[in-house]
TORPA-4810 file (N, C-alpha, C, O; in nm, 3 decimals):
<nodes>
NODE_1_-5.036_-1.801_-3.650_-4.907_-1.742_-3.618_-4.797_-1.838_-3.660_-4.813_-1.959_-3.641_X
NODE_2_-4.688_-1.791_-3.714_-4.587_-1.875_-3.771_-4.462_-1.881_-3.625_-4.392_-1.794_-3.574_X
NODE_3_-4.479_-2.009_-3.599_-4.340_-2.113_-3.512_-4.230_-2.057_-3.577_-4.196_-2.037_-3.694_X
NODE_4_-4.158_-2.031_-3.405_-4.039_-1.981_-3.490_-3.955_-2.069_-3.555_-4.019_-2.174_-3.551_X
NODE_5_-3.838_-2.095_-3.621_-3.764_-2.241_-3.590_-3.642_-2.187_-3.544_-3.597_-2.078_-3.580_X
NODE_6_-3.581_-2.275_-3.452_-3.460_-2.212_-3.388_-3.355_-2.348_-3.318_-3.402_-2.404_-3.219_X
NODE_7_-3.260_-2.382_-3.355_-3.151_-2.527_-3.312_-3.076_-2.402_-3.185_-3.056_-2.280_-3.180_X
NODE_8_-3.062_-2.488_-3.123_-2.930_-2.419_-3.034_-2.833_-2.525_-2.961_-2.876_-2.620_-2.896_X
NODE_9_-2.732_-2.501_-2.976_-2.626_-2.567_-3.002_-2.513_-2.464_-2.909_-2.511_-2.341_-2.911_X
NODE_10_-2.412_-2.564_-2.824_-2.281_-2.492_-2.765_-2.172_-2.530_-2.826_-2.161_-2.648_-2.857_X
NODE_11_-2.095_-2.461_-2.849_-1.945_-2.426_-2.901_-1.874_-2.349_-2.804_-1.875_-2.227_-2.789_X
NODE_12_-1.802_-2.448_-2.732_-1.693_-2.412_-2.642_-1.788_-2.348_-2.508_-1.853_-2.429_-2.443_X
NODE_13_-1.793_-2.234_-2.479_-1.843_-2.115_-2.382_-1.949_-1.977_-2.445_-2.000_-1.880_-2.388_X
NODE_14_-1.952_-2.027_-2.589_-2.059_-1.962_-2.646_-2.195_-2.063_-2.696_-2.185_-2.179_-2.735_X
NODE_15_-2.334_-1.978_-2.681_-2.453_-2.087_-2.743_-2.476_-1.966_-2.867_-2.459_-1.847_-2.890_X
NODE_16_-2.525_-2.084_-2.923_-2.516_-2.101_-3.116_-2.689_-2.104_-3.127_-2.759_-2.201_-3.094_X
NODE_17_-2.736_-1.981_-3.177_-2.887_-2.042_-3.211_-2.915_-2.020_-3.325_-2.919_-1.900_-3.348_X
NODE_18_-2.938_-2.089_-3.415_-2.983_-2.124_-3.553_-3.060_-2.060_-3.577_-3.157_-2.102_-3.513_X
NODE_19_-3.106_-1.922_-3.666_-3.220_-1.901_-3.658_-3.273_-1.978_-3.840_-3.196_-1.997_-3.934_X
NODE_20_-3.412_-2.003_-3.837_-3.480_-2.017_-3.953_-3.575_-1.964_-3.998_-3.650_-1.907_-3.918_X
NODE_21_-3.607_-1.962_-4.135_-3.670_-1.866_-4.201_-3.682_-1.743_-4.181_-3.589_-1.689_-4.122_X
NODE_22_-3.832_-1.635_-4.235_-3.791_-1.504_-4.172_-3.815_-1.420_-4.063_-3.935_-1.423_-4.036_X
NODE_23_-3.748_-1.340_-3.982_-3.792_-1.337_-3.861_-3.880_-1.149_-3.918_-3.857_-1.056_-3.995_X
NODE_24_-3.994_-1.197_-3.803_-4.138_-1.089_-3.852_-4.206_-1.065_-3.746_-4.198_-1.119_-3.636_X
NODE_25_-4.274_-0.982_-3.783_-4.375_-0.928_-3.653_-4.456_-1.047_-3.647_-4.500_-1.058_-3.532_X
NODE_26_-4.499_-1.152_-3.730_-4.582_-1.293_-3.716_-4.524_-1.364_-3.566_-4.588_-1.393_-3.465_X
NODE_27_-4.357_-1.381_-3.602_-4.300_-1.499_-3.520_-4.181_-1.390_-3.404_-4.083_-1.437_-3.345_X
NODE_28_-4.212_-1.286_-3.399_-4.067_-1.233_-3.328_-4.130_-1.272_-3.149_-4.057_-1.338_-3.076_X
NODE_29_-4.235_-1.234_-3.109_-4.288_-1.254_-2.990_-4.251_-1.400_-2.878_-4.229_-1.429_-2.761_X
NODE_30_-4.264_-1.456_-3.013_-4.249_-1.595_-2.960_-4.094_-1.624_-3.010_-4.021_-1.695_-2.941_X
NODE_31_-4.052_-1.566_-3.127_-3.907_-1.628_-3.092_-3.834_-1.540_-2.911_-3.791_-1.594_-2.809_X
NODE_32_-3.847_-1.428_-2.941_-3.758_-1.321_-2.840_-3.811_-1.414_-2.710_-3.720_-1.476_-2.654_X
NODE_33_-3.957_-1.433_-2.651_-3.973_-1.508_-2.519_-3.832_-1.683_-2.554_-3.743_-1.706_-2.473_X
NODE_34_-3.844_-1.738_-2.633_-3.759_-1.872_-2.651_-3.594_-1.846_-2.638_-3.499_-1.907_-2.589_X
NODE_35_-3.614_-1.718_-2.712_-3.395_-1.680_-2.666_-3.416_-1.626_-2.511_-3.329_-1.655_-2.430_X
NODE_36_-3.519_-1.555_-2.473_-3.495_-1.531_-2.310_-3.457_-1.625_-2.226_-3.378_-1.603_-2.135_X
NODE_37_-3.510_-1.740_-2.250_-3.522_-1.900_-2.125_-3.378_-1.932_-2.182_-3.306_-1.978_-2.094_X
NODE_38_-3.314_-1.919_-2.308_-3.169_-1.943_-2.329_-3.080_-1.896_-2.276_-2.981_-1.961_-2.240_X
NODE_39_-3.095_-1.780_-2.261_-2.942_-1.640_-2.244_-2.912_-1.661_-2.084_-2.979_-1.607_-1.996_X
NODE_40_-2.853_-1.709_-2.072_-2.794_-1.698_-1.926_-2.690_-1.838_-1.901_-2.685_-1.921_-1.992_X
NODE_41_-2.600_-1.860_-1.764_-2.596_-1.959_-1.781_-2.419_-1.911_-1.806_-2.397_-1.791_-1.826_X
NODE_42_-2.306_-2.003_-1.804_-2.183_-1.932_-1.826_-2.152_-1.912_-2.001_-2.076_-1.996_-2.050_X
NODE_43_-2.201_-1.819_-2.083_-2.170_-1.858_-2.194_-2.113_-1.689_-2.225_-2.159_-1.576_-2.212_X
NODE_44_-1.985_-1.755_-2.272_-1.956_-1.587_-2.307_-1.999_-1.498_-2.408_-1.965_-1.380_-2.401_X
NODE_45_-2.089_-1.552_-2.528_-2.135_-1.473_-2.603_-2.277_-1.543_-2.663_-2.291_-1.658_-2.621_X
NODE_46_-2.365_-1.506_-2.737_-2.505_-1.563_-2.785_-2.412_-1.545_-2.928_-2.314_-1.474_-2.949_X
NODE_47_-2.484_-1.637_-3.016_-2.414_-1.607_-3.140_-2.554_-1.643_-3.207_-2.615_-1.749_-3.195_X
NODE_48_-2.596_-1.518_-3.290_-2.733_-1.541_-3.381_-2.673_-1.611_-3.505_-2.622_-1.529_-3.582_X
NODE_49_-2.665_-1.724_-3.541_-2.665_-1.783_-3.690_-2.754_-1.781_-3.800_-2.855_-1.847_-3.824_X
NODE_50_-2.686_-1.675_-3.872_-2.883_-1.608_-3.949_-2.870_-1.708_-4.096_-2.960_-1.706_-4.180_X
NODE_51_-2.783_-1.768_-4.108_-2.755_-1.831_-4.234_-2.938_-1.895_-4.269_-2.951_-1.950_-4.378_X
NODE_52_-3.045_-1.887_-4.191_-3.162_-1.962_-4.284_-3.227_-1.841_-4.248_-3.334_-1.867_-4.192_X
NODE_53_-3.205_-1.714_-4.258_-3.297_-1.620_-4.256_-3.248_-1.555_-4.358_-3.134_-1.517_-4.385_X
NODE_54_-3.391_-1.543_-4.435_-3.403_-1.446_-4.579_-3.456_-1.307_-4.550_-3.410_-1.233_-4.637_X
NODE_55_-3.520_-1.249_-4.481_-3.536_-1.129_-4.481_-3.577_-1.064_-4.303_-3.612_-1.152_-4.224_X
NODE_56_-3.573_-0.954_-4.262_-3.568_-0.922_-4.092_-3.660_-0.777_-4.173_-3.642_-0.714_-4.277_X
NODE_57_-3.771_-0.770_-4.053_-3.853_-0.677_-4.113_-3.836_-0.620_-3.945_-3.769_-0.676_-3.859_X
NODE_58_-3.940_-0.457_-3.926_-3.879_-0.373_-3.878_-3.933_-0.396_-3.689_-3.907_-0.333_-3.587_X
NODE_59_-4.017_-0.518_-3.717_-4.010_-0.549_-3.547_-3.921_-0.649_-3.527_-3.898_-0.686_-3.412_X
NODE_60_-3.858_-0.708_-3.634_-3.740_-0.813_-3.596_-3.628_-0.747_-3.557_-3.569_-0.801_-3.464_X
NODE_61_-3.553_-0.585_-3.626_-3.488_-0.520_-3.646_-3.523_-0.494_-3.440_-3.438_-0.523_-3.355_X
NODE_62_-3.611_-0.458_-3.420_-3.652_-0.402_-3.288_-3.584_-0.496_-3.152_-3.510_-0.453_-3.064_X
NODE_63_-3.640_-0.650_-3.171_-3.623_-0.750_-3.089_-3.445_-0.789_-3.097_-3.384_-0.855_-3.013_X
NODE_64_-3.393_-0.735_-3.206_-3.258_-0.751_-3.179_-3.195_-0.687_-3.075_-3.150_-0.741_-2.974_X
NODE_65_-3.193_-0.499_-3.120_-3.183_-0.435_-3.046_-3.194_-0.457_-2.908_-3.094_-0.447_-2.836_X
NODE_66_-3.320_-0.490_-2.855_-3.383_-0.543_-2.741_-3.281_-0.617_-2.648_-3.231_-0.580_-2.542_X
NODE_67_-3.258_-0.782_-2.751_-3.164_-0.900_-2.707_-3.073_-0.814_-2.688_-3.032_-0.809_-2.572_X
NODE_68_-3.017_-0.729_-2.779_-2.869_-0.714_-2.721_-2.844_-0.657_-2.607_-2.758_-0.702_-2.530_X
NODE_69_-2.922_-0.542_-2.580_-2.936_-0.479_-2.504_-2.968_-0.571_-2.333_-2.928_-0.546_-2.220_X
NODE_70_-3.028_-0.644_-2.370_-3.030_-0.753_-2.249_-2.938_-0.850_-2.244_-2.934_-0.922_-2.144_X
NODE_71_-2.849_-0.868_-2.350_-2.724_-0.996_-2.321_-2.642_-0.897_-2.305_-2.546_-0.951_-2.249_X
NODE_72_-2.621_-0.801_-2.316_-2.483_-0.659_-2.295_-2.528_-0.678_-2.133_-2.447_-0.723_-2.053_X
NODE_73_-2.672_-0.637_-2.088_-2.648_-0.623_-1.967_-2.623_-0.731_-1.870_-2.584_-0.711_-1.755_X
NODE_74_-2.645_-0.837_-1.918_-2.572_-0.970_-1.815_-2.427_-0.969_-1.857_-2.368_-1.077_-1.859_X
NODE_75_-2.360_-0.848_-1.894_-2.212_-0.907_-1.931_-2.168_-1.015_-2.073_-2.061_-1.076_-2.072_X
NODE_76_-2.225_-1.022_-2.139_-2.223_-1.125_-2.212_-2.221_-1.014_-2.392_-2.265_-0.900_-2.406_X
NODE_77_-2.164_-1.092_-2.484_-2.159_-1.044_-2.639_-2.329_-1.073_-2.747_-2.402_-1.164_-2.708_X
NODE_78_-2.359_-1.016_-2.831_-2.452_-1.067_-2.872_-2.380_-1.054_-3.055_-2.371_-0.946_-3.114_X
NODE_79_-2.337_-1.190_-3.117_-2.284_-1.166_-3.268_-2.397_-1.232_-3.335_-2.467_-1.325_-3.295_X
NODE_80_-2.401_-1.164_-3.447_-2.464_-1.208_-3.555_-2.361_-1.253_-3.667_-2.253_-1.196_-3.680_X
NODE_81_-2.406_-1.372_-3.755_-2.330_-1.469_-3.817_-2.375_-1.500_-3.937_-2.429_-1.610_-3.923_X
NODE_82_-2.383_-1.467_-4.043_-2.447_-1.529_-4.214_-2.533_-1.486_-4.257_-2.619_-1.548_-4.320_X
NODE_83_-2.531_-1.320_-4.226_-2.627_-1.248_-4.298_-2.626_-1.256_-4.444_-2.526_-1.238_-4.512_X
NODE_84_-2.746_-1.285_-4.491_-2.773_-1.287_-4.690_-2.750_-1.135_-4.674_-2.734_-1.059_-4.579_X
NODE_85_-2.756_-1.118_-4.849_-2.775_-0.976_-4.865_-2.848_-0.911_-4.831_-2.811_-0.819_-4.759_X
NODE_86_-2.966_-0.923_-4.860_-3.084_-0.884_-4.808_-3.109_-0.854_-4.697_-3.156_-0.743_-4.674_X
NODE_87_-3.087_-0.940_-4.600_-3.072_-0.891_-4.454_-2.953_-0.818_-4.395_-2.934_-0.796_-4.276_X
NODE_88_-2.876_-0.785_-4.495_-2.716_-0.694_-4.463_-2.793_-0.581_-4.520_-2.856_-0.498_-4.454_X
NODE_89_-2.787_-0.583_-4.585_-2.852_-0.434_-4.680_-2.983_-0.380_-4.591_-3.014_-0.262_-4.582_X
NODE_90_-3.045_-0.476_-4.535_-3.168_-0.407_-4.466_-3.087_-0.286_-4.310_-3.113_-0.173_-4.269_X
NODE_91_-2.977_-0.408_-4.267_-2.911_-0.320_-4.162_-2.842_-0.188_-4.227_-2.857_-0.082_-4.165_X
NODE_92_-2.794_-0.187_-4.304_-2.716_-0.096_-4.383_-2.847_0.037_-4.408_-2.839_0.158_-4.383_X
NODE_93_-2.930_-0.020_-4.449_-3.037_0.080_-4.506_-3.091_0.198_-4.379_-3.122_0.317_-4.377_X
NODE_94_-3.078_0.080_-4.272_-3.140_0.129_-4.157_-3.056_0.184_-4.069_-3.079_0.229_-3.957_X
NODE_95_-2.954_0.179_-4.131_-2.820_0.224_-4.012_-2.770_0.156_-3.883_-2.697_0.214_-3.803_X
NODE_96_-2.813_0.033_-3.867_-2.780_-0.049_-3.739_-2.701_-0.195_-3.780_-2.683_-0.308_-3.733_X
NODE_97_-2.659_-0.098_-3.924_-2.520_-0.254_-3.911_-2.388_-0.225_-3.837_-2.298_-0.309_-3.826_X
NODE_98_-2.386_-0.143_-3.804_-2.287_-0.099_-3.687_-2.331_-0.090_-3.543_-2.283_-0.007_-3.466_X
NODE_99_-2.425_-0.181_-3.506_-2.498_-0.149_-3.369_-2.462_-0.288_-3.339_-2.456_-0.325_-3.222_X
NODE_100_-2.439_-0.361_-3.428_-2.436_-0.546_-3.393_-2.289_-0.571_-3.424_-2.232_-0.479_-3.482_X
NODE_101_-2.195_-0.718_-3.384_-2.089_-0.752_-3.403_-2.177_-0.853_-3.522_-2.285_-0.910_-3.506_X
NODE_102_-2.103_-0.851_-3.620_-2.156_-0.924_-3.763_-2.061_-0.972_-3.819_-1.982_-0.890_-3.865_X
NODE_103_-2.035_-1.091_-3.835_-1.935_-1.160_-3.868_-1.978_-1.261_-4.015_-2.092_-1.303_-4.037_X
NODE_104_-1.848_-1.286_-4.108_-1.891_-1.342_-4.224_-1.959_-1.514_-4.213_-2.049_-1.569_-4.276_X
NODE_105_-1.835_-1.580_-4.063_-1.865_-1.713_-4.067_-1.833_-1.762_-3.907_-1.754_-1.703_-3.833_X
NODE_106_-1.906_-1.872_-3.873_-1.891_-1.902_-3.723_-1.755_-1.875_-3.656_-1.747_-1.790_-3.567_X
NODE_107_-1.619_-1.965_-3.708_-1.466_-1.917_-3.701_-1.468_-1.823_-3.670_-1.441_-1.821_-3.549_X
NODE_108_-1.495_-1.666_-3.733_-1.431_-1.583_-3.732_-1.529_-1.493_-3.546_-1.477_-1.417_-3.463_X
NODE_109_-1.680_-1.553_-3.549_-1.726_-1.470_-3.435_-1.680_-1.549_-3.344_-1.692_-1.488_-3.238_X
NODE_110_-1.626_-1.672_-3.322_-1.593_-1.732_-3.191_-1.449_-1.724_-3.200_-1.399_-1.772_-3.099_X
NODE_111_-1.372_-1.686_-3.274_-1.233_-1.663_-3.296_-1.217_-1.487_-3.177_-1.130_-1.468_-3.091_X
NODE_112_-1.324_-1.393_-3.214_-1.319_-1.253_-3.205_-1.377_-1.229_-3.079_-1.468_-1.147_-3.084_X
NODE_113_-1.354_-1.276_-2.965_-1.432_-1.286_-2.826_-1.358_-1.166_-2.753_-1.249_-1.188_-2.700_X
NODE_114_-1.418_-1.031_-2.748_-1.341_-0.927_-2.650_-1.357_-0.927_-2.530_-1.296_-0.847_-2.459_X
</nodes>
């Protein structure tokens, strides 16, 4: 089974988690349990930093959903941050690039806090 890799890091009142390489039905199990023990705590938003992820296949697509759906319900934002093409186009394809706050660069999702 492939380790997920994941940095997490705070900026201001939001946590920053790095994601790396690609997230898959191999590594999503074990990443989604590692952001659970994260998400809580006073932070006003999770911010996914996808800048080292090359491609999100359709149980990664799932475990997002999931997260958000569980950081929405503690009150809290869930943004995504440096999608490649590939992983923009996969949301696009699938119709759930409008289900996430997706931002071009860190600035602009910790700038955009509703």
């Amino acid at each position: 089974m492939t380790q997920p890799k994941i940095a997490v890091t705070k900026v201001g009142f939001h946590t920053v988690l790095a994601l790396g390489d690609c997230i898959t039905y191999q590594n999503c199990e074990e990443l989604e349990a590692h952001i659970q023990k994260i998400v809580g705590g006073n932070q006003i938003a999770i911010i996914f930093d996808c800048k080292g992820v090359s491609f999100l296949d359709s149980k990664a697509l799932e475990m997002l959903l999931r997260l958000q759906e569980a950081i929405k319900g503690r009150g809290r934002q869930m943004k995504i941050v440096g999608l490649n093409a590939v992983c923009r186009d996969i949301l696009i394809a699938t119709r759930l690039i409008n289900q996430f706050y997706t931002y071009p660069d860190m600035k602009e999702a910790i700038r955009e806090t509703s």
